[in-house]
N, C-alpha and C positions, 0 to 999 in steps of 0.2 A: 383567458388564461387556462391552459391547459392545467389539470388536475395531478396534482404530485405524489397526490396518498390514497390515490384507489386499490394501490396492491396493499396497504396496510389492513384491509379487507381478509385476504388469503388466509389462510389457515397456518399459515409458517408462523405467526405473531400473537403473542398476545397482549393483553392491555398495557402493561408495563412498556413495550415496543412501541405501541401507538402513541404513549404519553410523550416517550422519549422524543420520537419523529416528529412531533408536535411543535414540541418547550424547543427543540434545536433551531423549528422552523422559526418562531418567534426570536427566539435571540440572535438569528441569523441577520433579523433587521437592522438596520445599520450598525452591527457588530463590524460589520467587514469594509464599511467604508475610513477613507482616509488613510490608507495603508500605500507608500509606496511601494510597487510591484514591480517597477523598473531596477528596487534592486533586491535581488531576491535574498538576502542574507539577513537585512533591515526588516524585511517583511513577514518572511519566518519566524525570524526572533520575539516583533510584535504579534505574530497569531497565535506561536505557543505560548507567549503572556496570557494574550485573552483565551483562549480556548481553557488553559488554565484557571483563570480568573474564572470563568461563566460552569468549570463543575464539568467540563467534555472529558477532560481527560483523563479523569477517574476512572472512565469507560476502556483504556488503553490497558490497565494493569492489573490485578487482582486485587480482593481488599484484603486476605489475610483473614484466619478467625477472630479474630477482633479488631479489624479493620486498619490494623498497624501499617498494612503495607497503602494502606492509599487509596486503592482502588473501591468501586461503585457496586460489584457485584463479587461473590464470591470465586468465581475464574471467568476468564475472560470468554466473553459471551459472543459469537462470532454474527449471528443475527444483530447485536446493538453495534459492533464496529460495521457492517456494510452498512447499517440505516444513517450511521450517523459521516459516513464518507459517500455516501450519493448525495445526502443532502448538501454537505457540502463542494464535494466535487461539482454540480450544480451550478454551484454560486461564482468559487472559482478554484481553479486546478490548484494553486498554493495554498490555498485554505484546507484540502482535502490534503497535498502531501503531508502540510505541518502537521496535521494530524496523526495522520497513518505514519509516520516515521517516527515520531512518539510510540507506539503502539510494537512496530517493527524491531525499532531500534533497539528495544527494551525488556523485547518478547522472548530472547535468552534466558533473561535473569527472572522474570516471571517463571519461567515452566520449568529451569535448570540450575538457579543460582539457590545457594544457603541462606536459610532465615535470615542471615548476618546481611549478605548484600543485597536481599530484597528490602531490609531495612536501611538498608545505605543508598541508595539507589531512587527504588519507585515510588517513595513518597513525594521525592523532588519532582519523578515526572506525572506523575499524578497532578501535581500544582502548577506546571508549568516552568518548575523554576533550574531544571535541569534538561538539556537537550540532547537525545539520545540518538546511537546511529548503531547499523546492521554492518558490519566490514566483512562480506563473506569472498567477493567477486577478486579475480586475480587479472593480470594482464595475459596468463595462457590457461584461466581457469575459471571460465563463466560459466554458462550450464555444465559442464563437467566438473563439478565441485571437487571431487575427487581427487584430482589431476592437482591442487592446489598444492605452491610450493612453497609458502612462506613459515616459518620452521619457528619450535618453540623448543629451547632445549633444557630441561631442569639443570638449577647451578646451587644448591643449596634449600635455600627455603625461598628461591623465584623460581621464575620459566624467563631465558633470555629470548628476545624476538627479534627475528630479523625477512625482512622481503618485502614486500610492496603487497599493497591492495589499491583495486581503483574501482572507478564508476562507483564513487562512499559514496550516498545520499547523503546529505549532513554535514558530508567532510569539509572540513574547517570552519565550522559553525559548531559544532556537537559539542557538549561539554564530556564526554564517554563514549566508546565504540565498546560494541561485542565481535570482539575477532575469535576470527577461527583461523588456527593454524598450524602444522606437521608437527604429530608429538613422535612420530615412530615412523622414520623416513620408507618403510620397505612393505606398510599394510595399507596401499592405498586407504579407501574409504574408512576404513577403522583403523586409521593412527592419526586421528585429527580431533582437537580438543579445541574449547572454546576459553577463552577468558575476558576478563573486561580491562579494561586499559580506560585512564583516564586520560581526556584531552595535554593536559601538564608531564605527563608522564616525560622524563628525560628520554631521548633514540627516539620519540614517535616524532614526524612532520609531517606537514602540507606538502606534498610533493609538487603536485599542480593542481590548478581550479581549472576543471573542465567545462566550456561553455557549451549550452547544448540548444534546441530548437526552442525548447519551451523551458525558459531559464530557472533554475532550480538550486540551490548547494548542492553541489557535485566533483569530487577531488577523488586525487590519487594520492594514497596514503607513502609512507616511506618508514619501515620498522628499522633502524642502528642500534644493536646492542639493546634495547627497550628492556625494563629489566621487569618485569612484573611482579609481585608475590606470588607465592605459590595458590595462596587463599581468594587469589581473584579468579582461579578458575573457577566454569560454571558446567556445571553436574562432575560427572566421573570422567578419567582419563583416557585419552581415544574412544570416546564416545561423543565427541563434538558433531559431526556426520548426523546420527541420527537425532543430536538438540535442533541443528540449521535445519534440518527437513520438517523437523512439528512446527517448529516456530513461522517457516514458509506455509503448511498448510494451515496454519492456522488462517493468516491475514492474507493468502493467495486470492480466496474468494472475495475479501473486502477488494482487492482490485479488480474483480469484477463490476461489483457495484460502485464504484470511481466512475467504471466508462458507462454505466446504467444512466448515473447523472449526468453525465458529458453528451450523453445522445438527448437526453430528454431536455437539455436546454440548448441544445442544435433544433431538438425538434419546435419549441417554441419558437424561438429565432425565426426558423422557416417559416413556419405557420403565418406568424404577427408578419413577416416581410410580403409572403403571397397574397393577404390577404388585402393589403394596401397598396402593391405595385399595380401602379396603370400600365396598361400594356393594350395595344391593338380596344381601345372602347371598353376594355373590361381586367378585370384583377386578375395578376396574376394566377391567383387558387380559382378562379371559376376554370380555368384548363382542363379536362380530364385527365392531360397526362402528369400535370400538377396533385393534383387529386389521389392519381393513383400512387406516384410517389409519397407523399403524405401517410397514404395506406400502409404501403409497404415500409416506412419509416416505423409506424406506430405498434406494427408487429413485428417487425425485430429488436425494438427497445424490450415488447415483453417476454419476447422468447429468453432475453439476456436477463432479462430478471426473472422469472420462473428459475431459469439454470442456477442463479448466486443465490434467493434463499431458499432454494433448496437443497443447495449443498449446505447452507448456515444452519438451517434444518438439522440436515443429519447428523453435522455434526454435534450443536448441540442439546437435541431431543432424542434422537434414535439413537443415541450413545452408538455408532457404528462409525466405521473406518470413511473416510470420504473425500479419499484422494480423488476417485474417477470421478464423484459428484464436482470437485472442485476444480481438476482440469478442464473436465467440459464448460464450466460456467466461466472460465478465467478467458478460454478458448472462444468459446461464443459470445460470449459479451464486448471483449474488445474487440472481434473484427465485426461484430455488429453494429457497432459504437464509431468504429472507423465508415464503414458504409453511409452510415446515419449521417453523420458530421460531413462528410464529402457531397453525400443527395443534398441535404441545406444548402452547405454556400456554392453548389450546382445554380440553384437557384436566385443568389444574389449577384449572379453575373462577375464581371468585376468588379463590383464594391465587395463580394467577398471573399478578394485576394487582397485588399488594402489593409496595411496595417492597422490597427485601432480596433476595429469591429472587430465585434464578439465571434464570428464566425470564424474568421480567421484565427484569431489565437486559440478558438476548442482543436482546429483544426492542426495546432500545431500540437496541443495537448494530448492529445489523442494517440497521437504515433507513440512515445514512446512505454504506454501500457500493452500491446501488443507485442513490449521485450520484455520489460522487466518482471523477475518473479518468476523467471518459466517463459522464453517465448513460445509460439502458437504452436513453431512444430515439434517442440519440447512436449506439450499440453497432449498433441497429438502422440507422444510415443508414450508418454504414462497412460490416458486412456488402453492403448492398446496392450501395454503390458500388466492392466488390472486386469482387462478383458478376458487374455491370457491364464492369466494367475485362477482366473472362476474357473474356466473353461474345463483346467488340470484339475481342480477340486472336485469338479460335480463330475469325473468319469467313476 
């Protein structure tokens, strides 16, 4: 068995990190069995039970100066969200979304919401007993957040809503979204404000369940008239823009370490299957070009992880800015993670396109973190526009 905690080693962690990575790894033991995964709404539903039940999700939300709001550490610590989403990314892809979309979903009203709705809100998801979602993505408005047309218009003491959102994670499962949407049709980027919307809310629906490769809750929202309070906004008005951008870097680098776990248990897989295939008199892993694969797998898993805590690092111990730290690691580690995952079931021939094996479903897992969050060549123009941005400083 390959070793899962020789990076807890590193100097990004300290003891409290280690404990953490530990007590998950134990309760990981048959926590995660007996879940049907065939359907993913049942299965979500049951992991933010238990993930709640087992004290993980405290780690998703802040706890408040006296712990009102829920949470396990006093902000939210982006080193403990990637340790505790490789390890379970690892185990399995639905085990790490239920998590991290608690975290995501949530991470508005954590870093933007009034004492009032971090007290209405993140105790519930602290416990598990409330399912939280992120509504930022449009149908002409993905990475170009900007461009977003779904409109909020104050009518008294609401904000009425109207337009679509899709590709929800959550959507039709969540019991709350944190939407963001045009408060001030004529300033792009800064006339976009955030608020929360409950699942019940009258004008909000299910548009459509979107089914995808690696099945997940996934809808297209539909705003009519949705009438909201004006007090469920979250931070100040037209300023929603820069809430969804912290709340993205916050948890960007945890999906780094999603695909950190998804390669390191492609890399076992492989390993355990080479080492047992008979092939020509001898196993497949006495091969050299078996071998060298293996190599070349074991050092792209840590280049991807070197790059996610060390952006977890910066941002939080060097108290510094760490977008470029975080694009690179979100950049590097999924398509390292996709590489990884591909060399493996390379190697299980056809049984590694058969449904069932584990090979094959990382394999479908895997693609779609190389979108979400910033795809790759998204990842690729923030790098260059940080790069930029020093360049102009230090003349």
């Amino acid at each position: 068995m390959i070793s899962s905690t020789d990076h807890l080693a590193w100097p990004f962690f300290d003891e409290g990190h280690r404990q953490l990575a530990s007590g998950l790894e134990t309760w990981c033991a048959g926590r995660l069995d007996g879940i049907d995964y065939d359907d993913p709404f049942a299965a979500c539903r049951e992991l933010v039970r238990r993930l709640g039940e087992g004290g993980w999700l405290t780690y998703s939300v802040p706890s408040g100066e006296k712990g009102e709001f829920g949470g396990r550490l006093p902000v939210l610590d982006s080193r403990s969200l990637c340790l505790i989403r490789e390890t379970l990314a690892r185990r399995h892809a639905l085990a790490d979304f239920a998590f991290a979309m608690q975290g995501l979903g949530s991470g508005a009203i954590s870093l933007g919401g009034s004492d009032a709705l971090k007290l209405r809100y993140l105790p519930d998801v602290a416990a598990g007993k409330r399912i939280a979602a992120f509504a930022l993505s449009e149908p002409d408005a993905g990475s170009d957040v900007a461009a977003l047309s779904c409109s909020a218009v104050r009518d008294g003491d609401a904000y009425v809503l109207n337009g679509s959102k899709t590709w929800i994670s959550n959507g039709g499962l969540a019991d709350f979204y944190c939407v963001f949407a045009r408060t001030d049709a004529s300033a792009g980027s800064r006339g976009i404000s955030a608020f929360v919307v409950d699942a019940s809310t009258p004008g909000l629906e299910i548009e459509e369940q979107i089914d995808v490769m690696s099945p997940h809750p996934l809808a297209r929202l539909r705003f009519t008239r949705c009438r909201v309070p004006a007090d469920q906004m979250l931070g100040e008005l037209n300023q929603g823009f820069k809430l969804a951008m912290r709340t993205l870097d916050i948890f960007r680098s945890s999906v780094a370490a999603a695909a950190v776990g998804l390669a390191r248990r492609a890399l076992q897989e492989g390993l355990d299957h080479a080492r047992q295939r008979k092939m020509f008199g001898q196993t497949l892993a006495d091969f050299q070009l078996t071998q060298a694969a293996l190599g070349d797998m074991l050092a792209e898993i840590d280049k991807g992880a070197l790059l996610t805590y060390r952006a977890a690092w910066v941002r939080d111990v060097a108290g510094q800015p760490s977008t470029a730290e975080t694009a690179m690691a979100k950049m590097a580690a999924t398509e390292s993670a996709q590489w990884v995952i591909d060399r493996a079931l390379q190697m299980f021939g056809g049984l590694g396109v058969t449904k069932g094996v584990v090979i094959e479903r990382l394999y479908r897992d895997i693609r779609a973190l190389r979108i979400y969050e910033g795809a790759t060549e998204v990842q690729k123009l923030i790098i260059a526009r940080e790069l930029m941005k020093q360049a102009g400083a230090s003349r």
